[in-house]
N, C-alpha and C positions, 0 to 999 in steps of 0.2 A: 424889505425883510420883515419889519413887525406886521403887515398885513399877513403875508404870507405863514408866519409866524401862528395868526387867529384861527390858518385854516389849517395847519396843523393840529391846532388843540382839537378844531371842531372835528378832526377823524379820529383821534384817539377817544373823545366821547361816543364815536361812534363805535369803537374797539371794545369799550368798556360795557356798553349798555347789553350785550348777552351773555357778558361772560358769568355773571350770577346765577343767573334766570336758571340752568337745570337745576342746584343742589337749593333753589330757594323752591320752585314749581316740583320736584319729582315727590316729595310727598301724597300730592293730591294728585299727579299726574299719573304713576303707576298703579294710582285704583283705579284710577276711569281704563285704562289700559290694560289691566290685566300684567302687569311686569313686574319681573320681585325685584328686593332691594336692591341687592350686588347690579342687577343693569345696568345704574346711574355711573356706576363705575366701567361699565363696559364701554358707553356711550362716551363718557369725559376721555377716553382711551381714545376713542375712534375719532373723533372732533380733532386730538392734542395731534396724535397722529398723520392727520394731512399738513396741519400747522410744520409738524418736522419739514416734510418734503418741500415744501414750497417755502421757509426758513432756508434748509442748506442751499437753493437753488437760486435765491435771491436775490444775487449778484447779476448771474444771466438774467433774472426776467429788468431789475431795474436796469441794467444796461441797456437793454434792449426795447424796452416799454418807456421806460422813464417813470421816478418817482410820481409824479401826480399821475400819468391813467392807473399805475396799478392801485396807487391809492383810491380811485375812484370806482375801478369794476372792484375792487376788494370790499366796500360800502355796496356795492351792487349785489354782491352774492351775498353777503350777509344779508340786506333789506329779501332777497328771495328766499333764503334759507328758512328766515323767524316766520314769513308770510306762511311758507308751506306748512312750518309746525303748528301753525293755527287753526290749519285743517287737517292735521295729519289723523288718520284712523287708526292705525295702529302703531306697533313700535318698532317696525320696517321700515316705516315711512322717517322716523325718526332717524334711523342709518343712513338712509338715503340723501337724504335734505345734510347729514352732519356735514357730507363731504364740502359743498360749497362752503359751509359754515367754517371748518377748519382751513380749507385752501387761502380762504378772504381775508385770515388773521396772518399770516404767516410771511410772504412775502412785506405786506406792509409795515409789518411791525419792525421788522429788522431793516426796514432802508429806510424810514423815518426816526427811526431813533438813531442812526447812523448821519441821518442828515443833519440831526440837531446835534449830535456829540462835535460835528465838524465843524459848524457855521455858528453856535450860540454857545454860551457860558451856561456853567451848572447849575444855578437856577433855573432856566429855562426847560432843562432837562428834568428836573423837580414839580416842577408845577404843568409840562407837558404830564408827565403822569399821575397829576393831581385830578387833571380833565379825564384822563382814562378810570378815575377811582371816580369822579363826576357820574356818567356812565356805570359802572359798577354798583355803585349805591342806588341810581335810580332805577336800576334793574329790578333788585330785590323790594323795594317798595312799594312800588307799581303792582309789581306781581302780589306783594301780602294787600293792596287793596282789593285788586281783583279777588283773589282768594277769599275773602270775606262779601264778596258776591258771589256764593253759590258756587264756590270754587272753581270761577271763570277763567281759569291758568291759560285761556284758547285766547279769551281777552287780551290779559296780559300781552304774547304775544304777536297777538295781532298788530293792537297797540306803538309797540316797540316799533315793529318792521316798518310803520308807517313813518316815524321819525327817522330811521333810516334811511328810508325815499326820499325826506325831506331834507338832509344832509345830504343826500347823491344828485340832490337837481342843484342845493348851493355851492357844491363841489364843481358842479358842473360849468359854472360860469365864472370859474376862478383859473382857468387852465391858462391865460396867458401871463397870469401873476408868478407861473412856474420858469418862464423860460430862460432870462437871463442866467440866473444862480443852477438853474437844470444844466445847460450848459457846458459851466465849468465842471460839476459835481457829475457828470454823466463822461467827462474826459477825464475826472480824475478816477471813477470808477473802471475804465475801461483800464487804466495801466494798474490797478490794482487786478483787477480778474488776469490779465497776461502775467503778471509778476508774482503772483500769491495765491497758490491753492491752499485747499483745504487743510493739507497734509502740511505744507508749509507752516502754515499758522496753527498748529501741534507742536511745532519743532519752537514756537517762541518761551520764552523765560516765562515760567509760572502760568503758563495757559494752561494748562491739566487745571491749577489750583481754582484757575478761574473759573472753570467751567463747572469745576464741582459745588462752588458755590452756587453759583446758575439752577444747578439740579436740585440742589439741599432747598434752595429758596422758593423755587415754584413750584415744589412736592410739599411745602407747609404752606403755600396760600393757597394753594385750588382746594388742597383734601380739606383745608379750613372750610373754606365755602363753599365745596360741594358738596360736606358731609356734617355738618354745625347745625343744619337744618333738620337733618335724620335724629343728631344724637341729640338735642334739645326735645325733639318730638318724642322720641321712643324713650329715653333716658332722663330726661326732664321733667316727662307728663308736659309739659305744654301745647298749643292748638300749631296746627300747622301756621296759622295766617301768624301766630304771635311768632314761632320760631322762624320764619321768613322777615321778619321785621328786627329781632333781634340780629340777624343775620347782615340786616343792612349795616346795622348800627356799627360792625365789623368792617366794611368796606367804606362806612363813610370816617371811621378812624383813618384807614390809609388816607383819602382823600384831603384829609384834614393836615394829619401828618407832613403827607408829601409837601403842602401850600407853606407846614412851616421852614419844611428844610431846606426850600427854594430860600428864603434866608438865612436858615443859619450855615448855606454853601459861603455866603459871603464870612463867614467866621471863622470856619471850622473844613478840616479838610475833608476831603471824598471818606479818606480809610477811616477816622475819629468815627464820623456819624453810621459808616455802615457797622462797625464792631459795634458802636452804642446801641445800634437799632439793633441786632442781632439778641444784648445780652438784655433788652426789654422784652421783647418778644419771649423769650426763655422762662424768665418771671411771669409774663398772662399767661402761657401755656400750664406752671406749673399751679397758679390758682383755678385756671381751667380745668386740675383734676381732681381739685379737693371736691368732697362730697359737700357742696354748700348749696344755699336756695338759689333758682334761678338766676335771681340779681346779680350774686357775685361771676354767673358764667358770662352773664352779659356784658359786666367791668370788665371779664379775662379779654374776653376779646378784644374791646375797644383795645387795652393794651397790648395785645398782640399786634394788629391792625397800626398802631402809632411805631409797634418796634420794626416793625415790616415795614413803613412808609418809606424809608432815608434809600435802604438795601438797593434795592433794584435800578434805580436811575441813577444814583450812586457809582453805580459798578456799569452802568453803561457808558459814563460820560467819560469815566478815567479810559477807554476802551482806545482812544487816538491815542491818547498819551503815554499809557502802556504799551504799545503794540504796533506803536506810527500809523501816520493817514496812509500808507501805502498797504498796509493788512488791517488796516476800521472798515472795511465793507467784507472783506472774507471775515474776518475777526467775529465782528457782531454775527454775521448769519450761523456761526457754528456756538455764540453763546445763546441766541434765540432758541436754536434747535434744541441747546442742551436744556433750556429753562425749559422748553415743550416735550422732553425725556421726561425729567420732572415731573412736570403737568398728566402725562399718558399713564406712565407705568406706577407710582405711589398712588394715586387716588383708587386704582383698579387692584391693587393689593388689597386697601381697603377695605375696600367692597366685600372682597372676601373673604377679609377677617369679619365685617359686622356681620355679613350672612350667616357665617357658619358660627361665628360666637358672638360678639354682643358691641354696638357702636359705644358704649362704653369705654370699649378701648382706645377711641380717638384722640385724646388729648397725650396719652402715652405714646400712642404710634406718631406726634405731633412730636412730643421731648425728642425722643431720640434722633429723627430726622435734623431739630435743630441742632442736638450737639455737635452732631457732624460739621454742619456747615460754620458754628462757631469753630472747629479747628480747620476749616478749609481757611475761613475771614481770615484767621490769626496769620498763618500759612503766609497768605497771598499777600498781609501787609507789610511781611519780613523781606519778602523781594524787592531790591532793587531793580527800576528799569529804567534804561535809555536807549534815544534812537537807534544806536547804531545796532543793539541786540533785540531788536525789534523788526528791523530791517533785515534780514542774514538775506 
């Protein structure tokens, strides 16, 4: 199990390490391009987008594939996807290549974190997404080095994909480490897909509340960092390469965060830490809009990034125990899908609000998204649940 355990983390790093890369690279990359601002948001659409479809469908394909291949072609299309935009010529090519890119997050995410909500404790489930914010942070890093070579964003990329190859060839020699626990978890997924549709697991106690949380939450981290880079640039005055670095310094607060709430899961409940992390997050956003020098935008963030960290894996792991092992694989692929609602359609509003008026407005269009989901959190910790209504 703890071996196995390693090469889970090592795919969620590989999960992580392009999800930065457009809103830290499209500053430098829509002038070699030719592409106006709002695209970055058309593009984060189109990516989130296949992520849905291959989310809701996620059940069939790990039934039917088993969690490790998909996990392994999922690292495959991603390593092809980053390679192609390394050469890509224009901003076709960028649509093209998303599709792999969004297919290869989507299924995996939701049967791996479903396999860890079932088999390990909530640390595990903490520090699993600490390796994914691992990745994440070194996305934007790499990329603000590059960038300060001659704005080599082609680099970057290239870069990456090659570590992704490297990840798919050690993945690849891990596949008999999957089969005992595959197994049982591919028999208990089959009588989940016969017994629990989509539609079912709507009808559970407080699933609406849940899934709005889902939305609220991954409509303020992506348009964080796919859009922190624009508005520090344009709204800041700062250099692309500095607001790409500042930008890490945001994703490696989750990172950090996550590593500490993998212990304070041993203290303190799922619901405690997700409301905590919610009303932190609340506070960097609203220093995030004060007119102050750089410095304090870059504090906001780390704060933001630490109040975000708990939230997410938080709300995956209670996902059995809310909802029982017989709807955790429907369950999770329709909160995956919801966080990738989220992810698609708030960052491409965006886009066109800063086009048409001023990315100024981001840290605003940030509050409000979170008050929501601060009364979704509240909402969702007032329910009680047990098997039997979990079950119908």
């Amino acid at each position: 199990m703890i071996t196995l355990l390693v090469i889970i983390y090592l795919a969620f790093i590989s999960l992580g390490l392009p999800d930065a890369l457009l809103g830290s690279s499209w500053p430098a990359m829509r002038v070699e391009l030719g592409a106006p601002l709002s695209m970055a948001g058309i593009l984060a659409m189109f990516i989130s987008g296949c992520t849905i479809i291959s989310s809701l469908g996620s059940s069939y394909m790990i039934n039917r594939f088993k969690t490790s291949r998909v996990t392994i072609f999922s690292v495959a299309l991603t390593a092809i996807a980053l390679l192609g935009y390394s050469f890509a010529p224009s901003t076709l090519w960028l649509f093209f290549l998303a599709l792999p890119l969004g297919l290869g997050a989507g299924a995996i995410d939701s049967g791996l974190n479903n396999f860890v909500a079932l088999h390990y404790k909530a640390k595990h489930m903490s520090w699993l997404h600490c390796f994914w914010g691992i990745g994440a942070t070194a996305g934007p890093f790499l990329m603000s080095i590059f960038l300060n070579n001659n704005n080599n964003w082609r680099g970057a990329y290239r870069s990456i994909s090659f570590i992704q190859i490297a990840l798919f060839i050690a993945m690849l020699f891990t596949l008999p480490l999957w089969k005992v626990i595959e197994n049982n978890t591919n028999t208990l997924s089959k009588q989940c897909d016969k017994s629990y549709s989509n539609r079912d697991a709507l009808k559970a106690h407080g699933a609406k509340w849940s899934l709005l949380v889902f939305i609220c939450y991954c409509s303020v981290e992506i348009t964080t960092g796919l859009w922190s880079s624009s508005y520090l640039s344009e709204y800041k005055n700062v250099s692309a390469a500095t607001a790409a670095g500042i930008v890490s310094l945001y994703y490696a607060s989750i990172t950090v965060g996550r590593a500490l709430t993998g212990f304070l899961t041993m203290k303190f409940k799922n619901d405690t830490l997700i409301l905590s992390g919610t009303l932190l997050s609340i506070f960097g956003i609203i220093i995030y809009m004060l007119p102050l020098p750089v410095f304090y935008s870059a504090f906001a963030l780390i704060l933001i990034g630490l109040g975000f960290a708990p939230i997410f894996p938080c709300m995956l792991h209670q996902t059995p125990e809310r909802f029982g092992k017989t709807a955790s694989q429907t369950m999770m692929g329709l909160q995956m899908g919801s966080a990738y609602v989220g992810s698609t359609f708030m960052p491409l509003i965006f886009g066109f609000l800063a086009g048409n008026f001023n990315t100024a407005l981001l840290p605003y269009y940030l509050f409000i998204i979170s008050i929501f989901m601060l009364i979704a959190t509240k909402k969702i910790s007032m329910v009680k649940f047990n098997e039997s209504e979990a079950n119908l």
